[in-house]
Each structure stands twice: as C-alpha cells, then as structure tokens.
N, C-alpha and C positions, 0 to 999 in steps of 0.2 A: 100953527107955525112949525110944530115938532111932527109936525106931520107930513107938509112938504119938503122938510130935510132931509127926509127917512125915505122918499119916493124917490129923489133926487141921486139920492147913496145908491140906491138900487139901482137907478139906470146907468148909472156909473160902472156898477160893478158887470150888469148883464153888457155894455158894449165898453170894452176895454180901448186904449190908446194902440197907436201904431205901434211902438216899443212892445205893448202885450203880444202882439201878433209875431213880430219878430221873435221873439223869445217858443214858445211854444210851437212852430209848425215842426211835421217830421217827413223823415223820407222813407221811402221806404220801395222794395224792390221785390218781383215776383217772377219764378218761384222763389221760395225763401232756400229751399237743398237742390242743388243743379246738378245731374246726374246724366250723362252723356256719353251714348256708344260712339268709340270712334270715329271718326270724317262724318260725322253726320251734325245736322246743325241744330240751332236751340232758340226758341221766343222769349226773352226778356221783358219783362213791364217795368217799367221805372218812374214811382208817383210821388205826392208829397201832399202836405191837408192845408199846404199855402194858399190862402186865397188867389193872391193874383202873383202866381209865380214870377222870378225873374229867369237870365242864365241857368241851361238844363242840358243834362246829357250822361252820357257812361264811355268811362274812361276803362279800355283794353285791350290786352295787345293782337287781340282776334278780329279775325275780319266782320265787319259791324255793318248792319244798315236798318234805315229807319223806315221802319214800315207803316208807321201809324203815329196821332196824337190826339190828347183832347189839352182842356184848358190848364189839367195838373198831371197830365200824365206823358207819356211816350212809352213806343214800342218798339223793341229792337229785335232782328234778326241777327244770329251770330251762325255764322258757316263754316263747316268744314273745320270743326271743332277739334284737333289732334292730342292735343294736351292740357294738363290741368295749368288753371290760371285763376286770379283774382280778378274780379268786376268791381268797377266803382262807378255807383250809381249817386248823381248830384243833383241838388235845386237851390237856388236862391231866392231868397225872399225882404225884401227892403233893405237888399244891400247886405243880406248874410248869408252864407252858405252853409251848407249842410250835405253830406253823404252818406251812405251806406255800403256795405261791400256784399261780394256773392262771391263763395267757392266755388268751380267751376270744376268735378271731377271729369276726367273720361275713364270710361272701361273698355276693354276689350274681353270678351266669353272666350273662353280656352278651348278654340273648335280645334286644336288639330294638338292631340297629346301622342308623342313617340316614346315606342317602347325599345332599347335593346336590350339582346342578352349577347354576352360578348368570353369568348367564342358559342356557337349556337351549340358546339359538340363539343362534349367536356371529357377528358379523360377522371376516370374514378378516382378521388380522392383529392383534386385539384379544386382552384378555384376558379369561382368563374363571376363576372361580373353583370348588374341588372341596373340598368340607367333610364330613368323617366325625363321627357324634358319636354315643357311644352315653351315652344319659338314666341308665341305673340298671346300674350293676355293682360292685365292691368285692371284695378291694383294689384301690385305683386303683394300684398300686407295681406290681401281678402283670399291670397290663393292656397289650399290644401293638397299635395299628394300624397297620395296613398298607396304603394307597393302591392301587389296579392298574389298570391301563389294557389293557385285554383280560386275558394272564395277565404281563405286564411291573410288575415295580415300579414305582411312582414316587415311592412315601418311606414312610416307616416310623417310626412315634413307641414311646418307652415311658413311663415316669412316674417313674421310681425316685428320680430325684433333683428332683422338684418340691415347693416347698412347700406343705405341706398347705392355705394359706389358698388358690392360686389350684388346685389340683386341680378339672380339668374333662376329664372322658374326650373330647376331642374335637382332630381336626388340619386343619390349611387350610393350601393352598397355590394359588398360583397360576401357569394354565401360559397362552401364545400360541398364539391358534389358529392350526392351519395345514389347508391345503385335505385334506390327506391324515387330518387327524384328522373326518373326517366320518365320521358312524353311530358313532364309536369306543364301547364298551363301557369303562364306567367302574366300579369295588364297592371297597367300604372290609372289609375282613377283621379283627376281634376278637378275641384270644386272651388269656383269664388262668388262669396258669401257678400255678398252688397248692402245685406242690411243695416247696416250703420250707416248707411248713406241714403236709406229709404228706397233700396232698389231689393231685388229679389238675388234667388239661388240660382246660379250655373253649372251642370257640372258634364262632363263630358271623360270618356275611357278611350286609353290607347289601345290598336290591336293583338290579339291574343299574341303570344308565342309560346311556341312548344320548343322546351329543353332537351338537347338528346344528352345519355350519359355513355360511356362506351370504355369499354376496357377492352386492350391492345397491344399484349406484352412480351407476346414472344413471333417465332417467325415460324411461315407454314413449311408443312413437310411434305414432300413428295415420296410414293411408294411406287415402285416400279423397277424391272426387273434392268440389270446392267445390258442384256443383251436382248434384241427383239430381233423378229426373223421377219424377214422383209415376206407382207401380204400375210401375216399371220396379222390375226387379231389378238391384243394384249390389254387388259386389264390393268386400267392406273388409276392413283387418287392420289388426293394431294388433301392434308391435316391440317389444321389448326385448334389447336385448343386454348383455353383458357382466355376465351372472348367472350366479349358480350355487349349487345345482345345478340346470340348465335345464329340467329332466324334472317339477322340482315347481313349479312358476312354474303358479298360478292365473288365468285370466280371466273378464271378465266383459265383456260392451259392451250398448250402450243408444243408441239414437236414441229419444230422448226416452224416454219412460218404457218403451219396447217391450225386452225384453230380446231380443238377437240369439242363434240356436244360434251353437255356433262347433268350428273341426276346429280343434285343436289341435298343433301340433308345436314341434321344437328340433331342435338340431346346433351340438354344440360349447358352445360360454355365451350362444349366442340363441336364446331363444323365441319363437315370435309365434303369432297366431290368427287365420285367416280366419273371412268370414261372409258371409252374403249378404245385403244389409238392403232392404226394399221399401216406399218413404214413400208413406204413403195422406193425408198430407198436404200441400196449399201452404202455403208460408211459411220464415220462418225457425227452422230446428232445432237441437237440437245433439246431437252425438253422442258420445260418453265411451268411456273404457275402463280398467276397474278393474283392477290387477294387483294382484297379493299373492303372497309368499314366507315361511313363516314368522311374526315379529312383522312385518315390512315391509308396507306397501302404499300407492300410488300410485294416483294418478288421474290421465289425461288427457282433457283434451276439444277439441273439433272443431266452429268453426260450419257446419253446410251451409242452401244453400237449396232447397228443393223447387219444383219448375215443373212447367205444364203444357201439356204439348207435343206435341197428338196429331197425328200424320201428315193432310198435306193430301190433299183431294179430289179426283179424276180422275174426270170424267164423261165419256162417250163414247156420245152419242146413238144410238148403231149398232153393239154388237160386231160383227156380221156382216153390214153390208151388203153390197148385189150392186155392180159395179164399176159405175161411175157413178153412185153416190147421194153427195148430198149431207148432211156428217153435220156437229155441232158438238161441238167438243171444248171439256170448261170445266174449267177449276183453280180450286179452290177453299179457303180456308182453314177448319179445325174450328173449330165453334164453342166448345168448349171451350179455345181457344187466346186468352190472353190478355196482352197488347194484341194485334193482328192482326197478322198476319206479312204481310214481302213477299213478292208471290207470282211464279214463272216457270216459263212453258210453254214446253217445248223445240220449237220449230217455229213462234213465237207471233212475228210480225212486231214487234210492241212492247210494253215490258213497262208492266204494270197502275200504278195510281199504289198507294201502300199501303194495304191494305188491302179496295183491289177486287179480283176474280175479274180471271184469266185466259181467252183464249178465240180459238180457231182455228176457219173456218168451211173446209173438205175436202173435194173431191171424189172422191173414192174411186177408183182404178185397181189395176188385176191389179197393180202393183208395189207398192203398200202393204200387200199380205200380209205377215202376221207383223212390221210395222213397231211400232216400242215408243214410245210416246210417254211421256214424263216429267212430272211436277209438283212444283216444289221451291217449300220454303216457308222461308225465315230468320228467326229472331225474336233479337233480343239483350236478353241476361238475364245481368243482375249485370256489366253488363260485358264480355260475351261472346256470340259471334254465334254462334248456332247454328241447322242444319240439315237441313231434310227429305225425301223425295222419297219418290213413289209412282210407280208406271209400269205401263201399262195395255198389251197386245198388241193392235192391231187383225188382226182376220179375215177379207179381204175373199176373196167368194165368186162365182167365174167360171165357166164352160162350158172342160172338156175343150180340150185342145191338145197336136197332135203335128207339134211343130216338126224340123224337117228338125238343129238338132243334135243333138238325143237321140234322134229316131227317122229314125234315113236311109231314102231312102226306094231306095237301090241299095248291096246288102251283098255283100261276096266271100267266100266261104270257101273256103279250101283243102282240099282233100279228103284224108280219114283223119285228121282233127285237130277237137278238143273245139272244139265251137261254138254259142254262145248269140243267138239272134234279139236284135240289141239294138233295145228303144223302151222308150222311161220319158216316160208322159204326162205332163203338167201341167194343172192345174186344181183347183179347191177348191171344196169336198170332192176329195179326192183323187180320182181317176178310178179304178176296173178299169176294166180292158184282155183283151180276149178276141183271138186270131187266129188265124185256120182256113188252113187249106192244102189244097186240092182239094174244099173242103167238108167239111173233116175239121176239129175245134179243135185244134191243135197248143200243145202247152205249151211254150211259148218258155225256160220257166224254168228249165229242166232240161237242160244240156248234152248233146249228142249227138257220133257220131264222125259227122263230114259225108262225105255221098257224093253220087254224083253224082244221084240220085234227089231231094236236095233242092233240087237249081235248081228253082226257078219262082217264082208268085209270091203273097205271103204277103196277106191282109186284116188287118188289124185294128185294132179299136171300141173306141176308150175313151169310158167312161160316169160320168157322176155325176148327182145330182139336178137338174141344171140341164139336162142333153144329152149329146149322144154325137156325137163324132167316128170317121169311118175313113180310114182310109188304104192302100193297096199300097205293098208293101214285094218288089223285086226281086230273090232270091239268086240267086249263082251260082256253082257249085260247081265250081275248078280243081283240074286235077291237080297234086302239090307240085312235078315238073319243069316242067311250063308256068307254074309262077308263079314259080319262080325265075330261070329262061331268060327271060321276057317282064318284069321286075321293074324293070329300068331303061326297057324302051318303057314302060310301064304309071306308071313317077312322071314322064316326059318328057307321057306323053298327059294326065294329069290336070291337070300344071301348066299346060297349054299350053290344052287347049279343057276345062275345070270348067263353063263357060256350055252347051258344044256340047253337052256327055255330058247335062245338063240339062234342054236341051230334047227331046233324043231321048229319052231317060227317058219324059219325060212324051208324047211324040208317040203313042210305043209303048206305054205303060201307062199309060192312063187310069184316075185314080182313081174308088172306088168311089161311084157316085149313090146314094144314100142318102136318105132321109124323114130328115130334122134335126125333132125336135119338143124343144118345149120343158117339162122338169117344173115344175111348182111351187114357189116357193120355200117352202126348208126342208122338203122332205115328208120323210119316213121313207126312210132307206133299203132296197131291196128286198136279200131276201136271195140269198143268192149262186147259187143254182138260177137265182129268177129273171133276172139279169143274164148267165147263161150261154147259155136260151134266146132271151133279146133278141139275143146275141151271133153265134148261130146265125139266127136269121132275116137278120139281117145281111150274114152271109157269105153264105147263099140269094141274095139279094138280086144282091147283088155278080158271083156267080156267072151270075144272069142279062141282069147287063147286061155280059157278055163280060170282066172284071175281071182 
C-alpha cells in the first residue's frame, strides 16, 4: 500500500498542473547583443519553452516584418536600422505574459576624418590652429582621436564622459610656430572600439598636411642707378632680407609696364634678383619690384629718369695724311643730345662757348704718328654732370728712315758668338728692309755664329710706298782675345774721339748712290717677290758705285 503512494507522488511530481506550466515558461530573444551598421537591417528570433503558446510578437518602433514561425517561436526582419532602440519581445502562455528586451545598437565606422591647419602659412612665432573632425561616426562614447605631428603625438581625445547634448566628433588645439616646424606633417587618426558591444576595431586617418612656416618682416629694396640712358643696358636688383624661407621668395620687376628677365638667388634669410633693364624711352619712369612669399606680398618702387646721351663727334679731315699736310680737327656734339653739351678738344687752344663745335687747324709731322686725339662732351642731367669722350688715332705717312740709333752704321762682333745685323727702319707704312753682302741678300734676321769671313760691308734698302732709303753698314769681326785684351783701349778710344771714328767712317765708306724716286700716294702694296728684286737691283747698284 506504501508503495502505490509513493509511485503515485512521483507521477504527480514528473507531470505538474496547468498552474506548474504557467509559472515556469521563459522568453527569450536572439541575438542576445544587437549590433547594427547603419541603414542596414537585422534577423530577430523571438522564442519561449511554452508548450502551447498563446498571443506573440515584438513591440518596436523600427520597421518590422515577419518572415518566419514555428510552434514557439517567430522571426523578424527589422530594416533600414538608423538608430539605437529597445525591442520587446512577448509570449503568453495560459493567459500570462511574459517579455524580454533587446538593445539595439547602430554604428557608423569613421570613413571620412578631416584634417585642418588654419592658416596653412604661419608667420614665425605666431599661432596657428590644428582641428580633427570626423562628420559621421557612432557611438560617439567608442570614438578616439589622436593629433600627430609626423609620427609624434600631440593629444588625444575620447568621448566617454561627454554629454550627449554637446557630442561632436571633433578636437582643436593650438600650437606656436616655430622655424623648425616648417614642411612638418600634420594627420588626425580615428578609432572606434566596439568591443563592449561584441563588435570589433575601426580605425581610419585624415589626409596628410604640410605646415609652411615663413618670416616676412621688412620690405624689399631696389638698387639701381637714378639716371639710365636710354638703349643702354643697366644693371638692377632688388633685396630682401631677413626672410625665410629664402629659396621660395618670388620676383617680379617692371620698368614701366616692360616686365624685366631676372637670375634669381639667396644665402642664408636674403634673397635678391638681378636684371638687366634697357629704357627705349626719355623721360620720367618708374621701376617696381614685386616680391611674394606665401599669403605675403610687397611692392617696391623706384623713380628713374631716362636720358639721352650719345657720344660726341670726332672728325678728322685726314686719317692718313703725308707729313706736312695741313688737316682740321672738329668736335662735335650728337644731335640727338639734348640741351647741347659743353664741348672739349684735347689740343684745342680754347674751349667753344656752349653748344658750339670744337676745332684745331694741324700740321702734320712724322711725330704725330699714332697721336690720339680726344673729344669730351658734359651735359647735366637731373642734377648731375655727366660725360663723354671719343678719341680718334692719327696716321701720319712719311718715306723710310735709317737713323744711325737703330741702324749703326759701324757694328763689331766678336768672333764665334750668336750675331744678328741690327737695323729696324722707321717709316709709315712700315718699311721692309732687304741687305745684301757681296751681292748676295743676307737675312739679317736669323742669328748666325760670326767669323771672320763676315767683316765687310753690308747694304741695306728700306722701302714703303712712299720711297726707299740705303744705307752701309760696316762689320767687323774680332777675335774673343783681341776684344777682351783691347776692351779698355777700345771704351778709352770711343769716349774720347765718337766725332773722329765718325768721320773716318764715312771718309772710308761712302754710302750707297741710289735713284731715290718717289711712289704714289697710298698705291697698293707690292708683294714681297717684288720688293726683294727692287732690293737686289739696289745692291747691284751700290756695288757698282764701289759701296
């Protein structure tokens, strides 16, 4: 009997009352963490362990639809997910309810992070401002920025504890420039961390910027002369110092609207630009020079005046008269020279009053060969006296001459020693010079070892287009003992009788009779065949007047 009570209790307890059933069923909802990219949508399961459920469903305020079910369960689609929400998922079961809920986060990945730096160009020792801000991400709690300046931190924000009203993904700070932060690389780095919510890591970086830094503190200078001569080339530049950085320092320059080329350089924190400018105009001009750095840029300017100043006139009635002509020499000022300049002629007994010509009346001698005459013209302009000069070479044109200093006419050589016949004509045209020795032309020009075979005595004809001179010329060839032993009679006999030796010279060597004729002025010159047989009839000549 105590044993069918006790089977009894037991099946009691293995199949419980309706009330059991009620009491114990649960609900429950899957996933259990809901984790949602933006506009995109999510599968809900919504179950319960009620045997024979009653009234079911999920209360939210998201767009819902029922995709599925079995006998404890249902499946919902939820779409186009934009924000975070609570789900409440329900079953009843013999006339009781029961629920459960779902948090429903969305996120948005921080795909698009902006970096500024504000101004991008900084003057030195100023501040300047670096702002991160990314437009669209969520949760703002999970999000980290981080500032870098190359790969250096320079601050780092999170969100965690801000209130939701001023939540704004965005950090600013402000740093002083300094010279060394030039070109720096600047990027703001994003990261939202979703693991507390069973999702992963996102992190994304703004684009680089480069910092410029610049110092900009005084104004550029132009160097350049007050007066320029019109179609002359002049030399300008234009300074800047105490910039930086000097290497990007821009120019530009201008005489009047003409824009000038220009070289460019720097060293150290100055810049500057030459140029070469050439005013095709008279008058008053102005010249400028545009510099720029960056947002910076200055302007200088420059009055000049343009003149015009052309070199005075040198006439000379005669480049090549023959010695005794009478020639005029005039100075003159351009006539492009405006007011007229004072004029002076170097050699000119008195000077012009202003504005007249200069003038020397000349008569021409063998020493004004190659003499340079001058013409200077002053004119004052803005203030300032300035000056010209031309200078012309006279050419005066004579007959041959062999003067006893450059051509002796009694030579000694010592025997066995390098020796050159010396005579160096004068005359213009320059003279050749031919000289024969026994009837033979002897090339004087070419050093020889002397013996005693060349004593005697030498002819020779200098010629130019005007005439021809000769002369004898007497060697005599010592031995090097007799000229050292007789060396002191020999400087006692010269100083003593130079008249004596002189005349006896000439007593005994009479110079060569000669037909002197006269060429033509300015004929051509013959060529040098011809002037060797001239030179050779010569010597003939000479030869037969016992020479």
């Amino acid at each position: 009997m105590e044993m069918l009570l006790f089977c009894v209790w037991a099946l009691l307890a293995l199949n419980p009352g309706p009330g059991a059933t009620e009491e114990i069923f649960e609900v429950s909802v899957w996933p259990d963490q809901a984790l949602v990219k933006l506009g995109e949508s999510l599968m809900i399961n919504c179950s319960t362990t009620c045997p024979d459920p009653g009234p079911s469903g999920i209360e939210t305020s998201l767009k819902k639809t029922q995709v599925d079910k079995g006998p404890q369960w249902k499946e919902f689609l939820l779409e186009d997910v934009t924000e975070n929400s609570v789900l409440q998922c329900f079953f009843s079961c013999a006339g009781i309810q029961k629920d459960t809920s779902l948090d429903i986060t969305v996120y948005q990945p921080p795909e698009q992070v902006i970096l500024e730096l504000q101004p991008a160009w900084v003057a030195m020792d100023e501040a300047f401002t670096v702002k991160c801000h990314v437009p669209s991400v969520a949760p703002l709690e999970n999000l980290t920025l981080t500032l870098l300046q190359g790969n250096q931190e320079l601050h780092r924000k999170d969100f965690m504890n801000l209130a939701v009203a001023s939540q704004r993904a965005e950090i600013t700070i402000n740093v002083k420039a300094q010279r060394e932060d030039d070109r720096c690389n600047f990027s703001c780095r994003a990261e939202l961390d979703l693991s507390s919510h069973g999702g992963g890591l996102f992190h994304s970086s703004s684009a680089i910027k480069v910092l410029r830094i610049f110092e900009f503190s005084q104004s550029p200078q132009i160097w350049v002369s007050s007066l320029l001569e019109i179609g002359m080339a002049e030399a300008v530049s234009c300074e800047l110092a105490r910039v930086f950085p000097a290497r990007e320092v821009m120019f530009h320059m201008f005489l009047g609207d003409q824009e000038l080329s220009l070289f460019v350089s720097w060293k150290g924190d100055t810049a500057w630009a030459n140029a070469t400018v050439r005013a095709m105009e008279t008058g008053d001009q102005e010249l400028s020079c545009l510099v720029s750095l960056g947002p910076m840029e200055q302007k200088t300017r420059e009055p000049v005046h343009v003149y015009s100043f052309p070199p005075p006139i040198l006439e000379i009635e005669e480049l090549y008269p023959l010695a005794g002509t009478d020639i005029n020499v005039t100075c003159l000022g351009h006539v492009l020279t405006s007011p007229s300049p004072t004029l002076r002629l170097k050699g000119a007994p008195d000077l012009p009053a202003p504005g007249e010509p200069a003038w020397l009346l000349l008569t021409t001698r063998e020493e004004d060969n190659g003499r340079n005459f001058s013409c200077e013209a002053s004119l004052e302009v803005q203030g300032q006296r300035l000056s010209k000069t031309t200078a012309v070479q006279l050419h005066v044109l004579y007959k041959p001459r062999l003067e006893e200093s450059d051509c002796p006419g009694n030579q000694t050589w010592v025997k066995g020693t390098e020796q050159l016949l010396a005579c160096v004509p004068k005359g213009n045209p320059t003279p050749t010079l031919v000289c024969t020795w026994n009837g033979v032309i002897f090339n004087f020009e070419v050093p020889r070892k002397a013996t005693q075979n060349h004593t005697g005595t030498y002819c020779c004809t200098a010629s130019n287009q005007l005439g021809s001179v000769s002369k004898d010329i007497a060697v005599i060839v010592r031995g090097l003992d007799e000229g050292i032993s007789s060396t002191i009679f020999v400087i006692i006999t010269v100083a003593l009788g130079v008249g004596v030796i002189t005349i006896a010279l000439y007593l005994n060597y009479r110079p060569c009779k000669i037909e002197r004729r006269k060429l033509p002025y300015r004929q051509k010159e013959k060529n040098k065949e011809e002037e060797s047989q001239f030179a050779v009839q010569q010597a003939e000549k000479c030869n037969a007047h016992n020479c």
